[in-house]
C-alpha positions as CSV (number, residue, x, y, z in Angstrom):
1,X,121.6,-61.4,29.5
2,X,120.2,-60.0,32.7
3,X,117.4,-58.4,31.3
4,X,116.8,-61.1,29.0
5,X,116.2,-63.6,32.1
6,X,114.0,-60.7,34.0
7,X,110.3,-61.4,34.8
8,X,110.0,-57.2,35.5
9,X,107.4,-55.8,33.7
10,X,108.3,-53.0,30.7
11,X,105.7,-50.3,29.4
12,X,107.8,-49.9,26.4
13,X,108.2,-53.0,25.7
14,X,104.4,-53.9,26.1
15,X,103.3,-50.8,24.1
16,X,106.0,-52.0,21.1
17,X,104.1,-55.4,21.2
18,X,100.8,-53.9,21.4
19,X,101.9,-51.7,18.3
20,X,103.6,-54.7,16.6
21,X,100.8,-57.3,17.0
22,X,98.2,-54.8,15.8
23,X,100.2,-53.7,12.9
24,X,100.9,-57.2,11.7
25,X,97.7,-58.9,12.2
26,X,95.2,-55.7,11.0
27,X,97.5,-55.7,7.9
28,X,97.4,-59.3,7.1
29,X,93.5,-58.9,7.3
30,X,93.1,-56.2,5.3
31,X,95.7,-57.1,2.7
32,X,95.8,-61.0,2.4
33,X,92.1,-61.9,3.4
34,X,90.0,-58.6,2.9
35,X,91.3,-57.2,-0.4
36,X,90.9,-60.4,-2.6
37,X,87.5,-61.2,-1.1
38,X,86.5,-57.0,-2.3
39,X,88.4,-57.8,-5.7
40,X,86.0,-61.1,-6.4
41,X,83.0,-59.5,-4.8
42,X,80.9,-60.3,-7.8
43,X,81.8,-63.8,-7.8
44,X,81.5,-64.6,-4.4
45,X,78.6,-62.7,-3.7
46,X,75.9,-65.3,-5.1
47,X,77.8,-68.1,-2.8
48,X,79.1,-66.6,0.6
49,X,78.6,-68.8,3.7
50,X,75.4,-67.3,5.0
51,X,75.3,-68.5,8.6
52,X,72.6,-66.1,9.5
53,X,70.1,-66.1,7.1
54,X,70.6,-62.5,6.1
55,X,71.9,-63.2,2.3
56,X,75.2,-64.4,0.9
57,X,76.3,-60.9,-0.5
58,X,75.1,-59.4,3.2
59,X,76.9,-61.9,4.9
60,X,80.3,-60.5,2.3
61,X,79.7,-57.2,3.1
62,X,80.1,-58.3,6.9
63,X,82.9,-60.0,6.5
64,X,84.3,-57.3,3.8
65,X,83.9,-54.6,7.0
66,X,85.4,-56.4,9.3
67,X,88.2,-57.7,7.3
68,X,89.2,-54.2,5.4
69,X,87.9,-51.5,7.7
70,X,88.2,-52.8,11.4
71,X,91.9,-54.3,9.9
72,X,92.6,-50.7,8.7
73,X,91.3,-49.3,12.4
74,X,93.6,-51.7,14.2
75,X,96.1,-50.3,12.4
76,X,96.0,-47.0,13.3
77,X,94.8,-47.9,16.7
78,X,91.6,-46.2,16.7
79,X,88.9,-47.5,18.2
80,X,90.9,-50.3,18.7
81,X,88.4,-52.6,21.0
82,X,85.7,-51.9,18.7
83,X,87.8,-53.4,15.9
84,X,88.9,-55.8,17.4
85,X,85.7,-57.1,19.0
86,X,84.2,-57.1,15.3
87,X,87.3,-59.4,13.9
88,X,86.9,-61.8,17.2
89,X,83.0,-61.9,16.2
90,X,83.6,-62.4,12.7
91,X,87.0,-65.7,13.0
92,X,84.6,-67.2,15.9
93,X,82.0,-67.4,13.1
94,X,85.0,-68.4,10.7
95,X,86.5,-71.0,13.2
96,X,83.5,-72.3,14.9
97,X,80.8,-72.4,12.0
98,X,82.4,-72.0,8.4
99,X,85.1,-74.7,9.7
100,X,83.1,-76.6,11.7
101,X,83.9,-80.2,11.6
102,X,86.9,-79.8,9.4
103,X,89.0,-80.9,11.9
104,X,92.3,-78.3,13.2
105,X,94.4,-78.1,10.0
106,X,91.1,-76.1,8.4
107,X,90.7,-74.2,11.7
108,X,94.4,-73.5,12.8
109,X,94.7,-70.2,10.6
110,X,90.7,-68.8,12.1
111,X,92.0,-69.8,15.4
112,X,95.8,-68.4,15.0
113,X,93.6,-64.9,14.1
114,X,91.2,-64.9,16.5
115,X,93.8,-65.5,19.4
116,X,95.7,-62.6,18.1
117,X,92.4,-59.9,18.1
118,X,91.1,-61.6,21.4
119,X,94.7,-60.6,22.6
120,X,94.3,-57.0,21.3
121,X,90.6,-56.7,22.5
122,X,92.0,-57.3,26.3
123,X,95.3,-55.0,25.9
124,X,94.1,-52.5,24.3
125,X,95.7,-50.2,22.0
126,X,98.8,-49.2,23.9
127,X,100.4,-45.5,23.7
128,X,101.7,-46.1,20.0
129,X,98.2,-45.6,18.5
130,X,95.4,-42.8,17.5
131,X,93.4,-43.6,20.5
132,X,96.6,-44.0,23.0
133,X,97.8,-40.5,22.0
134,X,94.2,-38.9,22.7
135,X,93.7,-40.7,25.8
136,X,91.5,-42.8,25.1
């Protein structure tokens, strides 16, 4: 109960965190939002939000990057801030333009994910990942 109560900072337990918050959110991506947008590609790709001009099936292919590979990245922890900056980038678009004046029950779930990668893009990887185990 002691160490329940204790404000004293733990590596361990930070770097389990790190590895458990990376795991759960780059797997979430990949699996629940990545994977069914790359399995309907053909039919989303005439009508994808476009908020930069650069085509609706560009635009997919964004969003299929940074969903699938920068969610599979974050899982092995390598080149973890680079993932993560790309998922932050691409739920700010989610959350702030696709969603925009939709009110918080539309945004909650492109806010929820872009809280969790902002959190990994400031923490880093931690040891229990590719790039904490070359250094990095």
């Amino acid at each position: 109960m002691k160490k329940f109560l204790s404000t004293a900072y733990s590596e361990n337990a930070f770097n389990v965190a790190s590895l458990l918050l990376r795991l759960t959110f780059g797997l979430i991506i990949c699996i629940h939002h990545g994977f069914p947008k790359l399995m309907h590609f053909s039919n989303q790709q005439a009508i994808f939000f476009d908020p930069f001009h650069i085509g609706h099936k560009w635009s997919l292919i964004l969003v299929l990057f940074a969903e699938i590979f920068c969610g599979l990245l974050l899982v092995l922890g390598l080149f973890t801030r680079f993932a993560a900056l790309v998922l932050v980038i691409q739920l700010a678009v989610a959350a702030f333009l696709f969603h925009k004046g939709q009110g918080l029950d539309h945004q909650e779930l492109a806010l929820l994910y872009l809280t969790a990668f902002s959190s990994i893009l400031l923490i880093g990887p931690g040891r229990f990942s590719v790039d904490g185990m070359m250094g990095r």
